[in-house]
C-alpha positions in Angstrom: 109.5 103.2 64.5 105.4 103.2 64.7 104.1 105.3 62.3 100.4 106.6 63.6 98.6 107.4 60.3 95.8 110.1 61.0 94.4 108.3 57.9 93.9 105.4 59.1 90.6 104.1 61.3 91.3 104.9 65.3 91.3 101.4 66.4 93.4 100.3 64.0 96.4 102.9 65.6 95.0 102.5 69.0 95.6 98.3 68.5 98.9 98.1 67.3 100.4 101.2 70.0 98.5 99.3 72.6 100.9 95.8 71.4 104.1 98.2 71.2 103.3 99.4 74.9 102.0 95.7 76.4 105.1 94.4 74.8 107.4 96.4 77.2 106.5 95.2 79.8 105.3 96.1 84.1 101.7 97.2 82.4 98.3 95.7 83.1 95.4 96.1 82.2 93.1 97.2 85.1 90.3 95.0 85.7 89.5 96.6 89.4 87.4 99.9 87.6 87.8 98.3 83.8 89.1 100.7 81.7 92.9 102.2 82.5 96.4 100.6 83.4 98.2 99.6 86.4 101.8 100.0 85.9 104.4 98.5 88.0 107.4 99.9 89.6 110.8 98.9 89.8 110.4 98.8 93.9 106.7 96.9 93.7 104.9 100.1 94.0 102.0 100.6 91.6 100.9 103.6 89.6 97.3 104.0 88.0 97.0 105.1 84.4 93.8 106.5 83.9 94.1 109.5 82.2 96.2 110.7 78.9 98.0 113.1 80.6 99.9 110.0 82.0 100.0 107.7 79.5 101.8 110.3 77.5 105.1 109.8 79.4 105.1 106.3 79.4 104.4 106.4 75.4 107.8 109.1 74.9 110.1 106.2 77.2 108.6 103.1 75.8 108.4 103.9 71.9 109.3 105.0 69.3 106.4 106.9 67.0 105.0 109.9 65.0 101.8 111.0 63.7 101.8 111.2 60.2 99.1 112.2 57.5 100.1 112.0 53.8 103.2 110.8 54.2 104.0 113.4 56.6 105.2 114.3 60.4 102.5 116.3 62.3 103.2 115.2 65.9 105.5 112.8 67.9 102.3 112.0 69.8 98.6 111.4 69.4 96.5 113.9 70.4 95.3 114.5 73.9 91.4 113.7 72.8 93.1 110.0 71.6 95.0 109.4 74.5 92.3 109.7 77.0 89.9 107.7 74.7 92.6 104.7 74.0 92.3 104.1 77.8 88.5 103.4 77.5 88.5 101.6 74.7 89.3 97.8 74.0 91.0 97.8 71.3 94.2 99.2 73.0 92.9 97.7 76.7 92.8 93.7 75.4 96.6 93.8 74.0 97.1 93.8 78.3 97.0 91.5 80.8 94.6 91.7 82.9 95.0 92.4 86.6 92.6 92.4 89.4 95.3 92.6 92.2 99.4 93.2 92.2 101.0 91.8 96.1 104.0 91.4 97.9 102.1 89.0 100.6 102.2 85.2 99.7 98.8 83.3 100.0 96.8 80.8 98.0 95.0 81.4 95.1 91.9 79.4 94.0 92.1 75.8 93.6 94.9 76.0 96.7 97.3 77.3 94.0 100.4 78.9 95.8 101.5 82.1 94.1 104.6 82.0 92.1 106.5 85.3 90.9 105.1 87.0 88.4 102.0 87.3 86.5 99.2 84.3 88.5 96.0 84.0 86.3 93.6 81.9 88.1 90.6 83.2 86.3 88.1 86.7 86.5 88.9 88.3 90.2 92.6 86.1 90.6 94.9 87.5 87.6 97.7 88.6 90.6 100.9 90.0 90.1 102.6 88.5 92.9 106.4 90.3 93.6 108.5 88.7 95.8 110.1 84.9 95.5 108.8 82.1 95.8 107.7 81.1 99.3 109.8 78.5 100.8 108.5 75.1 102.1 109.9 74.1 105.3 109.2 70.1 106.3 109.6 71.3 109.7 107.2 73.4 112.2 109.9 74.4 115.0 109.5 78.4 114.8 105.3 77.6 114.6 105.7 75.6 117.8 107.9 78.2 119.1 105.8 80.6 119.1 102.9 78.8 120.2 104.7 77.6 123.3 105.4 81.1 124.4 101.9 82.7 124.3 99.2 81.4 127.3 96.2 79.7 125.4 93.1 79.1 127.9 93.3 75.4 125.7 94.8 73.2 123.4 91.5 73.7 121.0 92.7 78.1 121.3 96.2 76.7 120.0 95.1 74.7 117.3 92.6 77.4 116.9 95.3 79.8 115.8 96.8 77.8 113.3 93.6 77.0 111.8 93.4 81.4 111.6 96.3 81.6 109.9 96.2 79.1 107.7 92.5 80.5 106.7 94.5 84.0 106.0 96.7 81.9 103.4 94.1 80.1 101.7 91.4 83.0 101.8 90.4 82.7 98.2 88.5 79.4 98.7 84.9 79.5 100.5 83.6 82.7 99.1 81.3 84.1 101.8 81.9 81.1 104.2 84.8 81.9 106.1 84.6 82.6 110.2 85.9 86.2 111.8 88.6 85.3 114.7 87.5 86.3 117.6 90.4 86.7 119.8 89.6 87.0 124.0 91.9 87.2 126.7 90.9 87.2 130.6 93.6 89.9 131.3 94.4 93.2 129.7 97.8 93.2 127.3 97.6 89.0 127.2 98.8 88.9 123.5 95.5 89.2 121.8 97.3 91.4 119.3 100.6 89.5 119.0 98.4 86.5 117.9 96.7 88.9 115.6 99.7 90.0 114.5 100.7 85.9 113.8 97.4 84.9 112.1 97.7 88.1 110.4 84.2 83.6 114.2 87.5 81.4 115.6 87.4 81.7 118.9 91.1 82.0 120.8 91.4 82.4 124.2 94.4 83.6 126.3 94.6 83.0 129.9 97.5 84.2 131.3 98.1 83.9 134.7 100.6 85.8 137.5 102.0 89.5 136.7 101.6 90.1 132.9 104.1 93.0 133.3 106.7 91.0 135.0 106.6 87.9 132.5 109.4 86.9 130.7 109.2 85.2 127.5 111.6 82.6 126.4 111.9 84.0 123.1 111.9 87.7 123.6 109.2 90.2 122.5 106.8 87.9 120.6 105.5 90.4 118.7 107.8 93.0 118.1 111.0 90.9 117.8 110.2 86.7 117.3 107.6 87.4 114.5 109.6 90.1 112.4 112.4 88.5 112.6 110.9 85.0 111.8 108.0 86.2 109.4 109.9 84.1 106.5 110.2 81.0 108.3 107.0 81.0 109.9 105.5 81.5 106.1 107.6 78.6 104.9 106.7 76.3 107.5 102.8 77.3 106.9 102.9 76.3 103.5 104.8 73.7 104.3 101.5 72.3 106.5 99.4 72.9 102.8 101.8 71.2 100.9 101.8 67.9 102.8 98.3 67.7 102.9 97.9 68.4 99.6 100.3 65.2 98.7 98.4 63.0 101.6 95.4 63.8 98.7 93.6 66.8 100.3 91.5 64.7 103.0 88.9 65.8 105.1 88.0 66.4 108.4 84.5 64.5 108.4 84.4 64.8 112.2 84.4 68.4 113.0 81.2 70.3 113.5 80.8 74.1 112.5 78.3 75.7 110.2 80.5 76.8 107.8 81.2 72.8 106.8 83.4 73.2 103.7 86.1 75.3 105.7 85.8 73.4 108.5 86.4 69.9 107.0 89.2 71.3 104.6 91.1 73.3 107.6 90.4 70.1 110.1 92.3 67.9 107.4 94.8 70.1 107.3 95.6 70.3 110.7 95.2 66.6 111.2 97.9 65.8 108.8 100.3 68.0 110.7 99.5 66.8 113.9 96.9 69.6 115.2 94.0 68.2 117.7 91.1 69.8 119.5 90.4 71.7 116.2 87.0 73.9 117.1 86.3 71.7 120.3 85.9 74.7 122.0 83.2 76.1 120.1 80.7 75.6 121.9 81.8 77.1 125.6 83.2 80.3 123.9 79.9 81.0 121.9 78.0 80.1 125.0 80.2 83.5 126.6 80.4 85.2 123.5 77.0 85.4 122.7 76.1 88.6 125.3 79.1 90.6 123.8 77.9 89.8 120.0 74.4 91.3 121.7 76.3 94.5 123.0 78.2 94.5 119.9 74.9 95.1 117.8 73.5 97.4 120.1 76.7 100.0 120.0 75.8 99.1 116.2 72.5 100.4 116.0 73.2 103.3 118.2 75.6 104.9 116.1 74.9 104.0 112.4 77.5 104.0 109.3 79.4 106.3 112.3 83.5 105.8 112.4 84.3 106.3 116.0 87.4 106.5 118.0 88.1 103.9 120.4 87.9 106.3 123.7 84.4 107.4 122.0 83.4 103.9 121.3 84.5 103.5 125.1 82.5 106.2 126.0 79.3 105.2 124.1 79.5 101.7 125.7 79.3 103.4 129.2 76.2 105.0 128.3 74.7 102.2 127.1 75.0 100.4 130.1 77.6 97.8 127.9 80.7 98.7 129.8 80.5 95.2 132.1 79.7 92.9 129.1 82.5 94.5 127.1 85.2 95.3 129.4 87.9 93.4 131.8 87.6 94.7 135.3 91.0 96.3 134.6 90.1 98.1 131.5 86.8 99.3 133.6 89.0 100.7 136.0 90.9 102.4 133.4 87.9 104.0 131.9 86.6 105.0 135.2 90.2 106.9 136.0 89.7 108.8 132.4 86.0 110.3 134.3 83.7 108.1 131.5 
Protein backbone atom coordinates (compact mmCIF):
# COMPACT_ATOMS: atom_id res chain seq x y z
CA UNK A 1 0.00 0.00 0.00
CA UNK A 2 1.47 3.64 -1.06
CA UNK A 3 0.56 6.01 1.24
CA UNK A 4 0.50 9.66 -0.56
CA UNK A 5 1.07 12.09 2.39
CA UNK A 6 -0.51 15.61 1.48
CA UNK A 7 2.21 16.56 3.97
CA UNK A 8 4.88 15.69 2.40
CA UNK A 9 6.78 17.87 -0.55
CA UNK A 10 5.06 17.06 -4.29
CA UNK A 11 8.07 15.51 -5.72
CA UNK A 12 8.72 13.49 -3.15
CA UNK A 13 4.97 11.56 -3.74
CA UNK A 14 5.15 12.26 -7.44
CA UNK A 15 8.82 10.11 -7.30
CA UNK A 16 7.99 7.12 -5.53
CA UNK A 17 4.16 6.62 -7.49
CA UNK A 18 6.05 7.31 -10.54
CA UNK A 19 8.62 3.84 -9.34
CA UNK A 20 5.28 2.00 -8.23
CA UNK A 21 3.78 2.66 -11.90
CA UNK A 22 7.33 2.17 -13.99
CA UNK A 23 7.68 -0.92 -12.00
CA UNK A 24 4.47 -2.59 -13.61
CA UNK A 25 5.41 -2.58 -16.50
CA UNK A 26 4.27 -1.69 -20.78
CA UNK A 27 4.92 2.24 -19.77
CA UNK A 28 7.39 4.62 -21.31
CA UNK A 29 8.22 7.48 -20.94
CA UNK A 30 7.60 9.61 -24.09
CA UNK A 31 10.49 11.20 -25.51
CA UNK A 32 8.67 12.08 -29.04
CA UNK A 33 6.77 15.53 -27.31
CA UNK A 34 8.81 15.05 -23.77
CA UNK A 35 6.57 15.12 -21.11
CA UNK A 36 3.62 12.17 -21.02
CA UNK A 37 3.54 8.26 -21.39
CA UNK A 38 3.26 5.83 -23.99
CA UNK A 39 1.61 2.80 -22.79
CA UNK A 40 1.64 -0.45 -24.53
CA UNK A 41 -1.08 -2.86 -25.30
CA UNK A 42 -1.49 -6.39 -24.89
CA UNK A 43 -2.04 -6.56 -29.02
CA UNK A 44 1.10 -3.98 -29.75
CA UNK A 45 -1.16 -1.12 -30.03
CA UNK A 46 -0.13 2.03 -28.19
CA UNK A 47 -2.02 4.56 -26.15
CA UNK A 48 -0.72 8.15 -25.24
CA UNK A 49 -0.89 9.39 -21.66
CA UNK A 50 -0.89 12.88 -21.59
CA UNK A 51 -3.46 14.04 -19.49
CA UNK A 52 -4.62 13.05 -15.72
CA UNK A 53 -7.81 12.16 -16.73
CA UNK A 54 -5.98 9.01 -18.14
CA UNK A 55 -3.49 8.35 -15.96
CA UNK A 56 -6.13 8.06 -13.34
CA UNK A 57 -7.22 4.55 -14.60
CA UNK A 58 -4.08 3.19 -15.03
CA UNK A 59 -3.11 4.39 -11.28
CA UNK A 60 -6.74 2.43 -9.77
CA UNK A 61 -5.39 -1.08 -11.89
CA UNK A 62 -1.75 -0.84 -11.22
CA UNK A 63 -1.65 0.23 -7.36
CA UNK A 64 -2.52 0.19 -4.53
CA UNK A 65 -2.74 3.91 -2.66
CA UNK A 66 -4.52 6.66 -0.60
CA UNK A 67 -4.08 10.23 0.17
CA UNK A 68 -3.60 10.77 3.63
CA UNK A 69 -2.99 13.97 5.83
CA UNK A 70 -2.44 13.46 9.58
CA UNK A 71 -2.58 10.15 9.63
CA UNK A 72 -5.66 10.05 7.85
CA UNK A 73 -7.74 8.86 4.43
CA UNK A 74 -8.85 11.86 2.32
CA UNK A 75 -8.83 10.24 -1.15
CA UNK A 76 -7.91 7.00 -2.90
CA UNK A 77 -6.28 9.31 -5.54
CA UNK A 78 -4.31 12.43 -5.99
CA UNK A 79 -6.07 15.24 -7.05
CA UNK A 80 -6.85 16.06 -10.63
CA UNK A 81 -4.40 19.45 -10.38
CA UNK A 82 -1.45 16.59 -9.36
CA UNK A 83 -2.17 14.22 -11.93
CA UNK A 84 -1.92 16.50 -14.85
CA UNK A 85 1.21 18.17 -13.30
CA UNK A 86 3.12 14.61 -12.46
CA UNK A 87 3.03 14.13 -16.33
CA UNK A 88 5.13 17.28 -16.84
CA UNK A 89 7.30 16.95 -14.39
CA UNK A 90 10.63 14.82 -13.96
CA UNK A 91 10.46 13.62 -11.05
CA UNK A 92 7.66 11.11 -11.81
CA UNK A 93 8.78 11.17 -15.85
CA UNK A 94 12.73 9.86 -15.12
CA UNK A 95 11.49 6.60 -13.03
CA UNK A 96 10.50 5.52 -17.10
CA UNK A 97 12.12 4.38 -19.80
CA UNK A 98 12.38 6.36 -22.33
CA UNK A 99 10.97 5.80 -25.79
CA UNK A 100 11.23 7.56 -29.00
CA UNK A 101 9.52 4.87 -31.13
CA UNK A 102 7.48 1.42 -30.24
CA UNK A 103 7.39 -1.15 -33.91
CA UNK A 104 6.32 -4.29 -35.11
CA UNK A 105 8.70 -3.93 -38.34
CA UNK A 106 12.27 -5.42 -37.90
CA UNK A 107 15.22 -3.08 -39.13
CA UNK A 108 18.60 -2.02 -37.95
CA UNK A 109 19.32 0.27 -35.35
CA UNK A 110 22.47 2.40 -35.17
CA UNK A 111 25.71 0.80 -35.25
CA UNK A 112 23.94 -2.07 -37.66
CA UNK A 113 22.33 -3.36 -34.35
CA UNK A 114 19.45 -5.70 -35.29
CA UNK A 115 16.40 -5.21 -33.06
CA UNK A 116 15.73 -7.85 -30.52
CA UNK A 117 12.32 -8.06 -28.52
CA UNK A 118 11.70 -5.72 -26.15
CA UNK A 119 12.99 -2.61 -24.93
CA UNK A 120 16.37 -1.49 -27.74
CA UNK A 121 18.25 1.57 -26.28
CA UNK A 122 20.69 2.63 -28.84
CA UNK A 123 20.98 6.10 -27.54
CA UNK A 124 18.69 9.73 -27.78
CA UNK A 125 16.29 9.23 -30.96
CA UNK A 126 16.75 4.88 -30.91
CA UNK A 127 15.20 3.83 -27.31
CA UNK A 128 12.61 1.26 -29.61
CA UNK A 129 10.28 -0.99 -28.25
CA UNK A 130 10.49 -3.47 -30.83
CA UNK A 131 7.30 -6.29 -30.54
CA UNK A 132 7.53 -9.13 -32.50
CA UNK A 133 10.42 -12.12 -32.32
CA UNK A 134 13.38 -12.03 -33.19
CA UNK A 135 14.05 -11.95 -36.98
CA UNK A 136 15.37 -15.07 -38.31
CA UNK A 137 18.66 -15.41 -40.28
CA UNK A 138 18.41 -17.55 -43.28
CA UNK A 139 22.12 -18.61 -44.84
CA UNK A 140 20.18 -18.98 -47.90
CA UNK A 141 18.76 -16.32 -50.56
CA UNK A 142 16.24 -18.76 -52.66
CA UNK A 143 12.82 -16.71 -52.00
CA UNK A 144 15.16 -13.29 -52.76
CA UNK A 145 16.22 -14.82 -55.99
CA UNK A 146 12.77 -15.97 -56.54
CA UNK A 147 11.36 -13.06 -56.66
CA UNK A 148 13.85 -11.33 -58.54
CA UNK A 149 13.73 -13.87 -61.32
CA UNK A 150 10.03 -13.28 -61.81
CA UNK A 151 9.93 -9.44 -62.23
CA UNK A 152 11.55 -7.92 -65.81
CA UNK A 153 14.49 -5.63 -64.81
CA UNK A 154 15.69 -3.40 -67.94
CA UNK A 155 19.42 -4.78 -66.22
CA UNK A 156 21.36 -6.70 -63.97
CA UNK A 157 22.56 -3.21 -62.22
CA UNK A 158 18.10 -2.51 -61.69
CA UNK A 159 18.31 -6.08 -59.92
CA UNK A 160 21.07 -5.56 -57.73
CA UNK A 161 19.61 -2.10 -57.60
CA UNK A 162 16.63 -3.47 -55.65
CA UNK A 163 18.39 -5.29 -53.15
CA UNK A 164 20.55 -2.52 -52.47
CA UNK A 165 16.72 -0.49 -51.71
CA UNK A 166 15.79 -2.86 -49.46
CA UNK A 167 18.45 -3.44 -47.72
CA UNK A 168 18.76 0.59 -47.24
CA UNK A 169 14.99 0.22 -45.75
CA UNK A 170 16.57 -2.25 -43.08
CA UNK A 171 19.48 -0.38 -42.13
CA UNK A 172 17.84 3.27 -42.42
CA UNK A 173 19.18 4.51 -39.20
CA UNK A 174 22.86 4.87 -40.42
CA UNK A 175 23.72 7.95 -42.86
CA UNK A 176 21.55 10.60 -41.37
CA UNK A 177 20.61 12.87 -44.29
CA UNK A 178 22.69 10.76 -46.94
CA UNK A 179 20.55 8.19 -48.03
CA UNK A 180 19.13 8.09 -52.01
CA UNK A 181 15.11 8.12 -52.86
CA UNK A 182 14.36 4.95 -55.21
CA UNK A 183 13.26 5.98 -58.10
CA UNK A 184 11.40 3.19 -59.69
CA UNK A 185 10.66 3.47 -63.89
CA UNK A 186 9.10 1.07 -66.03
CA UNK A 187 8.69 1.43 -70.00
CA UNK A 188 5.13 -0.01 -69.80
CA UNK A 189 2.08 0.80 -67.70
CA UNK A 190 1.33 -1.97 -64.69
CA UNK A 191 5.25 -3.45 -65.07
CA UNK A 192 5.54 -4.02 -61.34
CA UNK A 193 6.83 -0.73 -60.29
CA UNK A 194 4.68 -1.16 -57.24
CA UNK A 195 5.23 -4.80 -56.52
CA UNK A 196 9.03 -3.87 -56.24
CA UNK A 197 7.87 -1.00 -54.00
CA UNK A 198 5.98 -3.22 -52.22
CA UNK A 199 9.43 -5.63 -51.86
CA UNK A 200 11.93 -2.85 -50.97
CA UNK A 201 9.20 -1.55 -48.90
CA UNK A 202 17.57 8.32 -55.84
CA UNK A 203 18.11 4.28 -56.81
CA UNK A 204 17.22 4.04 -60.02
CA UNK A 205 15.23 0.51 -61.02
CA UNK A 206 14.14 -0.03 -64.24
CA UNK A 207 11.53 -2.53 -65.54
CA UNK A 208 11.26 -3.43 -69.14
CA UNK A 209 8.86 -5.83 -69.69
CA UNK A 210 8.22 -6.89 -72.91
CA UNK A 211 5.07 -8.80 -74.95
CA UNK A 212 1.30 -8.47 -73.40
CA UNK A 213 1.63 -7.36 -69.71
CA UNK A 214 -2.03 -8.51 -69.29
CA UNK A 215 -1.52 -11.93 -70.67
CA UNK A 216 1.87 -12.75 -68.58
CA UNK A 217 2.08 -15.43 -66.43
CA UNK A 218 4.24 -15.52 -63.58
CA UNK A 219 5.97 -18.53 -62.29
CA UNK A 220 5.26 -17.83 -58.93
CA UNK A 221 1.80 -16.38 -58.89
CA UNK A 222 0.74 -12.84 -58.06
CA UNK A 223 4.11 -11.32 -56.98
CA UNK A 224 2.61 -8.89 -55.13
CA UNK A 225 -0.48 -9.83 -53.74
CA UNK A 226 0.29 -13.53 -53.10
CA UNK A 227 4.50 -14.39 -53.23
CA UNK A 228 5.43 -11.38 -51.01
CA UNK A 229 2.62 -11.81 -48.24
CA UNK A 230 2.98 -15.06 -47.99
CA UNK A 231 6.93 -14.99 -48.00
CA UNK A 232 7.32 -11.56 -46.04
CA UNK A 233 9.09 -13.67 -43.12
CA UNK A 234 11.45 -15.52 -45.20
CA UNK A 235 12.36 -12.75 -47.42
CA UNK A 236 13.16 -10.67 -43.93
CA UNK A 237 15.28 -13.58 -42.74
CA UNK A 238 17.19 -14.06 -45.78
CA UNK A 239 17.81 -10.00 -45.77
CA UNK A 240 19.39 -10.11 -42.66
CA UNK A 241 20.86 -12.95 -43.33
CA UNK A 242 22.92 -10.86 -46.30
CA UNK A 243 23.86 -8.23 -43.09
CA UNK A 244 24.92 -10.75 -40.94
CA UNK A 245 27.57 -12.35 -43.17
CA UNK A 246 29.03 -9.25 -44.05
CA UNK A 247 29.15 -8.20 -40.85
CA UNK A 248 31.30 -11.55 -39.79
CA UNK A 249 33.49 -11.04 -43.35
CA UNK A 250 34.44 -7.65 -41.00
CA UNK A 251 32.07 -5.01 -42.57
CA UNK A 252 34.26 -4.29 -45.83
CA UNK A 253 33.76 -1.79 -48.28
CA UNK A 254 32.90 -1.24 -51.62
CA UNK A 255 35.97 1.25 -52.55
CA UNK A 256 35.00 0.95 -56.22
CA UNK A 257 31.56 2.19 -56.55
CA UNK A 258 30.95 5.77 -57.45
CA UNK A 259 27.80 7.83 -56.06
CA UNK A 260 27.77 11.06 -54.14
CA UNK A 261 26.39 9.81 -51.23
CA UNK A 262 29.99 7.76 -50.58
CA UNK A 263 29.33 6.30 -47.07
CA UNK A 264 26.05 4.43 -48.27
CA UNK A 265 27.36 3.57 -51.23
CA UNK A 266 30.64 1.83 -50.11
CA UNK A 267 28.77 0.13 -47.02
CA UNK A 268 25.63 -1.17 -49.34
CA UNK A 269 28.38 -2.09 -52.27
CA UNK A 270 30.16 -4.36 -49.58
CA UNK A 271 27.23 -5.71 -48.68
CA UNK A 272 26.12 -6.82 -51.84
CA UNK A 273 29.57 -8.00 -52.84
CA UNK A 274 29.73 -10.46 -50.06
CA UNK A 275 26.42 -12.07 -51.20
CA UNK A 276 27.21 -12.17 -54.61
CA UNK A 277 25.41 -8.88 -56.02
CA UNK A 278 27.29 -7.16 -59.17
CA UNK A 279 26.58 -4.14 -61.35
CA UNK A 280 25.66 -2.35 -58.04
CA UNK A 281 24.83 1.57 -59.27
CA UNK A 282 26.42 0.84 -62.81
CA UNK A 283 23.53 2.19 -64.17
CA UNK A 284 23.66 5.45 -62.71
CA UNK A 285 24.69 7.28 -64.97
CA UNK A 286 22.20 6.40 -68.18
CA UNK A 287 19.13 6.58 -65.85
CA UNK A 288 20.08 10.11 -64.52
CA UNK A 289 21.07 11.13 -68.01
CA UNK A 290 16.78 10.22 -68.67
CA UNK A 291 15.82 11.12 -65.44
CA UNK A 292 17.01 14.41 -65.27
CA UNK A 293 13.95 16.19 -67.63
CA UNK A 294 11.28 14.45 -65.26
CA UNK A 295 13.18 15.79 -62.00
CA UNK A 296 12.79 19.33 -64.12
CA UNK A 297 8.98 18.65 -64.62
CA UNK A 298 8.82 17.42 -61.22
CA UNK A 299 9.96 20.84 -59.74
CA UNK A 300 7.94 22.71 -62.02
CA UNK A 301 4.38 20.91 -60.95
CA UNK A 302 6.25 21.89 -57.48
CA UNK A 303 6.32 25.41 -57.78
CA UNK A 304 3.03 25.62 -59.48
CA UNK A 305 1.11 24.34 -56.76
CA UNK A 306 2.89 25.19 -53.40
CA UNK A 307 2.50 23.21 -49.90
CA UNK A 308 -0.87 22.06 -52.13
CA UNK A 309 -1.92 18.05 -51.49
CA UNK A 310 -3.41 17.10 -54.75
CA UNK A 311 -5.10 14.03 -56.08
CA UNK A 312 -3.49 12.06 -58.52
CA UNK A 313 -6.22 12.73 -61.49
CA UNK A 314 -5.54 16.63 -60.40
CA UNK A 315 -1.91 16.24 -60.38
CA UNK A 316 -2.62 14.57 -63.90
CA UNK A 317 -4.52 17.31 -64.88
CA UNK A 318 -2.08 20.07 -63.76
CA UNK A 319 0.71 18.30 -65.66
CA UNK A 320 -1.43 18.66 -68.96
CA UNK A 321 -1.61 22.23 -68.52
CA UNK A 322 1.80 22.68 -67.94
CA UNK A 323 2.75 21.27 -71.03
CA UNK A 324 4.53 18.13 -68.73
CA UNK A 325 2.21 15.47 -69.81
CA UNK A 326 4.95 13.88 -72.51
CA UNK A 327 7.99 14.06 -70.05
CA UNK A 328 5.87 12.50 -67.32
CA UNK A 329 3.66 10.02 -68.98
CA UNK A 330 3.96 6.56 -70.99
CA UNK A 331 2.21 6.86 -74.33
CA UNK A 332 -0.35 4.54 -72.69
CA UNK A 333 -1.05 6.47 -69.68
CA UNK A 334 -1.41 9.61 -72.19
CA UNK A 335 -3.88 7.89 -73.92
CA UNK A 336 -5.67 7.18 -70.85
CA UNK A 337 -5.67 10.75 -69.75
CA UNK A 338 -6.78 11.90 -73.06
CA UNK A 339 -10.00 9.25 -72.89
CA UNK A 340 -10.78 10.97 -69.26
CA UNK A 341 -11.12 14.68 -71.70
CA UNK A 342 -7.79 16.25 -69.66
Amino acid sequence: MFLWDVAAPAGTNYRMLGQLLAATGNLYRDETTGHGLVLVLPDGTTRRVGKGRQLAPLIVDRVRMQVVKDGKLVRELPAAEHLNAMLYTKAFLEQFLPVDEVTNVFFYARRFQPLQPGYNDHGPGSRIVYLRQPCEVSEFLDTINLFLAAMPFASNADRTNAVAAALTVRLRREWCGEKPLVLITATQSHAGKTTVGDFIRSLPIHLAPTGDIQNRTSPIGNPRLEFLPRNRNRIEAEFNGMIQKWLKAGSPLDEDVVYPMTPWARTIGGILKVNGFTDFLANYGTRKSNDDPIRAALSILGAATPGEALRPREWAKLAVEQGLARTLFSVNELHGIVKKGF
